[in-house]
C-alpha positions as CSV (number, residue, x, y, z in Angstrom):
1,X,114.4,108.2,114.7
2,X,116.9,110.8,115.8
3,X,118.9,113.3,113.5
4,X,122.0,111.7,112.7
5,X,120.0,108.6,112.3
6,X,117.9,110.0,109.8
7,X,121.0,111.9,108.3
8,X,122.3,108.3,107.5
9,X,119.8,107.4,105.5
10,X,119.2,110.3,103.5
11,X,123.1,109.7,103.1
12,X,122.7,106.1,101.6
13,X,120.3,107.6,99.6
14,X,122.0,110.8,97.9
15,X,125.1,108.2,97.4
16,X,122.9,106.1,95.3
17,X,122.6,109.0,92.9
18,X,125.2,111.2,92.8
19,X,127.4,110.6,89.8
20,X,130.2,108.5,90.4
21,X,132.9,111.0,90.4
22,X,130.8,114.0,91.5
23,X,133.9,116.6,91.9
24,X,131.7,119.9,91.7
25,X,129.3,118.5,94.2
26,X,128.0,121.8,96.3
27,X,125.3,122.8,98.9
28,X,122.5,123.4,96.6
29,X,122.8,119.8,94.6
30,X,122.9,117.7,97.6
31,X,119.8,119.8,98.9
32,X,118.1,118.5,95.4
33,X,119.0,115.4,95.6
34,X,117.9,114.8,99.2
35,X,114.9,116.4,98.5
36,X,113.9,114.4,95.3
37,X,115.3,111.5,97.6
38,X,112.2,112.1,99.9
39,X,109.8,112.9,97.4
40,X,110.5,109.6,96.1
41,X,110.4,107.7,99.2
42,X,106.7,109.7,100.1
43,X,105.5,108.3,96.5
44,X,106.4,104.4,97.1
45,X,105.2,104.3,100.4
46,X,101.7,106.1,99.5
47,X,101.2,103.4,96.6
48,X,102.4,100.2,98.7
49,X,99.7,101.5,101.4
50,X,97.3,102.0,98.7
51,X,97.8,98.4,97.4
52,X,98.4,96.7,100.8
53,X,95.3,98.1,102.2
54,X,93.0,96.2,99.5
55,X,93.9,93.3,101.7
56,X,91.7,94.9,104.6
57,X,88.8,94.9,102.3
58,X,89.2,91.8,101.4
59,X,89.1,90.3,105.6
60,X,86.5,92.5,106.2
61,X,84.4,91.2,103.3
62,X,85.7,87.6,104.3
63,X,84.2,88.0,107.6
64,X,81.1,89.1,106.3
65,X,80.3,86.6,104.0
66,X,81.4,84.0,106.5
67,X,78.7,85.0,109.1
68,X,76.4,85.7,106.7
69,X,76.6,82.2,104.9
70,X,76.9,80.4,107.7
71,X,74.1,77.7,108.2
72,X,72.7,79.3,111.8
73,X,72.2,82.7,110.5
74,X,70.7,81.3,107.0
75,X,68.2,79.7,108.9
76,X,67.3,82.9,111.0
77,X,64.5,85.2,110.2
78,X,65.8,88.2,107.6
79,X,65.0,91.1,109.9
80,X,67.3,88.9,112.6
81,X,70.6,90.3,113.4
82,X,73.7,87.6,112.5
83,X,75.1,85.7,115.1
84,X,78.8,85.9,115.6
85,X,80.3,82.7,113.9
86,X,84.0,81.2,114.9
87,X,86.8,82.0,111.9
88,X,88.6,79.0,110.9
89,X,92.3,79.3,111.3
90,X,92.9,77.4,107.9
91,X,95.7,77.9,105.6
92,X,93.9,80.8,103.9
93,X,92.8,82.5,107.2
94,X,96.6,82.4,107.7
95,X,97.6,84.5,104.5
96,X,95.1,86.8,105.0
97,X,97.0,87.0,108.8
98,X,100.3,87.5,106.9
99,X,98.8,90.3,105.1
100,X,97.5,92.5,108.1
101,X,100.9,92.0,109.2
102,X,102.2,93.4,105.7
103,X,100.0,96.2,106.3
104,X,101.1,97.0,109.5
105,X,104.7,96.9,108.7
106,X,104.0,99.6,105.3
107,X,102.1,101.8,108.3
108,X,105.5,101.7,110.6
109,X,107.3,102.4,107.3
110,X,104.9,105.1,106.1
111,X,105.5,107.0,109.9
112,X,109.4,106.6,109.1
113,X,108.9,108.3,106.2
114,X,107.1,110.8,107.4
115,X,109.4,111.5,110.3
116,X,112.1,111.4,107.8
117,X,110.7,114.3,105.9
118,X,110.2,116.5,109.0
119,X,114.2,115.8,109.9
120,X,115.6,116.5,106.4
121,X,114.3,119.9,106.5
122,X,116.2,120.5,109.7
123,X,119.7,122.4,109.6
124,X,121.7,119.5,112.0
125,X,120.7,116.9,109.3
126,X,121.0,119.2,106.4
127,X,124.3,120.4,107.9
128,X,125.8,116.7,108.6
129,X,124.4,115.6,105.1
130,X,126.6,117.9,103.7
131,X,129.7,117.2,105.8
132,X,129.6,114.3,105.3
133,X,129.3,114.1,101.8
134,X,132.0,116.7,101.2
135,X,134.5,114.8,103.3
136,X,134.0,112.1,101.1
137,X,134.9,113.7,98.2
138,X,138.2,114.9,99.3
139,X,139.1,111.8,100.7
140,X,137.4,109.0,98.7
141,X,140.7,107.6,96.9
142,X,142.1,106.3,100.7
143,X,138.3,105.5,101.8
144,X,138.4,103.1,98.3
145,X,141.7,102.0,98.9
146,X,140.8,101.0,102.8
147,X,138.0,99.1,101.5
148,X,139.7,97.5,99.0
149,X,142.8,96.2,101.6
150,X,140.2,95.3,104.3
151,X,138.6,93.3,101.5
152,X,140.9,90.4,100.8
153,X,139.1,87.2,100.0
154,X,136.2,89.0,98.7
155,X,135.8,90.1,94.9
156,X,135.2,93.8,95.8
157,X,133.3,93.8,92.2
158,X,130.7,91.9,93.4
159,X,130.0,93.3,96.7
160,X,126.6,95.1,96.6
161,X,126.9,98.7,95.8
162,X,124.7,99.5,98.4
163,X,127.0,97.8,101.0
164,X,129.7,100.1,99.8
165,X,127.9,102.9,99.8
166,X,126.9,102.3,103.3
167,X,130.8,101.7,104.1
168,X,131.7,104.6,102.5
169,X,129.9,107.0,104.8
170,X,130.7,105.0,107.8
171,X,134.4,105.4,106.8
172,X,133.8,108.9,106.5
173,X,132.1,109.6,109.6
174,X,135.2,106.8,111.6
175,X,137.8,108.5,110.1
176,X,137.5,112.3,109.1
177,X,134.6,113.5,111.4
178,X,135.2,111.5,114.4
179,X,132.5,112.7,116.6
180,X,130.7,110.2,117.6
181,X,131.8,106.3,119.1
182,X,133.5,103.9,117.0
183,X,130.8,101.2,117.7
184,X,128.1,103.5,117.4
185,X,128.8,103.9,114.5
186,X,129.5,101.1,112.9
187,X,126.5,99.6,114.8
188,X,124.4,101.8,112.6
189,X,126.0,101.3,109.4
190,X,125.2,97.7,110.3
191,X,121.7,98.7,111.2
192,X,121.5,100.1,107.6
193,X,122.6,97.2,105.8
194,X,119.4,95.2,108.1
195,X,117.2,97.9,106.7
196,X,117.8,98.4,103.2
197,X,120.7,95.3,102.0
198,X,120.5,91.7,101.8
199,X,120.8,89.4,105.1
200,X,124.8,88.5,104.2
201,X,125.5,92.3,104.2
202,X,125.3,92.9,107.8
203,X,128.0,90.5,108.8
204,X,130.5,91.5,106.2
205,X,130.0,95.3,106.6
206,X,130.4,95.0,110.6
207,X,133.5,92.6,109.7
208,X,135.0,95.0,107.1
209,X,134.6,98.4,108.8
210,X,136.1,96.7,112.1
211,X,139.3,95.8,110.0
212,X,139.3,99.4,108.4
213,X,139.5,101.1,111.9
214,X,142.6,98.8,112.7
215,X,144.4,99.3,109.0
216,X,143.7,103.1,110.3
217,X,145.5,102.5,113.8
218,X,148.2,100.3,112.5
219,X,149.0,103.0,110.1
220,X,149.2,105.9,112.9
221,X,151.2,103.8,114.7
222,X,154.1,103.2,112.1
């Protein structure tokens, strides 16, 4: 995960909570926020590892009870050490597959995290956070408004407010900071949408922000 990366996210996140019209937004609040954000984030992951992790008891103790059970090494003398028995792949060897999959997934998520607490403490994220979020506060009525006229056929009260959220700083970042590619970064916005919205999201936010950027240009032009 790199810096502006991991900007973004902390970005979706402090938009989650800031007040909706936070005008006397400052340094020092979104510096709170971000780090409650990651306090927060720290918490959850610690107690889905904690409750995902059961699960490896639970195939380790499946394991054991299968070779210990099983008819050869019942009929072996006590002091005898078990002979390795094959694992049925049945339907419940299956879930307990799904499971260390689960697992491994919370662990990838878990080092996120963890990298993600490293990078908020750094100045180019804390710095970019904070650009970012400013700019949108002078500018949100024509980033609402651009969303709004680049949403015609949907019912912009039902689109997800994470998915506008995650528009909104992409908006942001297109329009105002412009320093970075066009498709980069709507390529991450879509990325965030994968990571933290519903399947349908990443479609319409690619679709939405690629009609915003040529409202933008039609507009210059005229």
């Amino acid at each position: 995960m790199n810096a502006r990366r991991a900007a973004r996210e902390l970005l979706l996140i402090l938009f989650s909570q800031l007040k909706k019209n936070a005008e006397n937004i400052n340094e020092e609040t979104i510096s709170d926020v971000v780090l409650k954000s990651v306090r927060i984030l720290v918490n959850s992951s610690q107690e889905e590892l904690e409750i995902t992790s059961g699960a490896l008891v639970d195939m380790q103790d499946f394991i054991y009870d299968l070779e210990l059970n099983d008819e050869k090494n019942l009929e072996r003398p006590f002091e005898a050490t078990n002979l390795p028995v094959p694992i049925p792949m049945t339907s419940d060897m299956q879930k307990k597959v799904d499971s260390m999959v689960d697992i491994a997934d919370k662990a990838f998520q878990a080092l996120e995290i963890a990298e993600l607490c490293v990078l908020s403490q750094t100045q180019e994220v804390k710095d970019f956070i904070i650009n970012i979020t400013k700019t949108y506060q002078k500018n949100r009525q024509e980033i609402k408004e651009l969303i709004n006229e680049s949403s015609i056929g949907w019912d912009i009260n039902r689109i997800l407010k994470i998915d506008k959220d995650i528009m909104k700083i992409a908006i942001t970042e297109l329009l105002y900071i412009k320093d970075a590619p066009v498709k980069v970064i709507i390529d991450e916005a879509v990325e965030l949408a994968k990571k933290y919205s519903s399947d349908e999201s990443t479609a319409f936010i690619n679709g939405i922000l690629g009609k915003v950027v040529k409202v933008k240009e039609l507009k210059a032009m005229n």
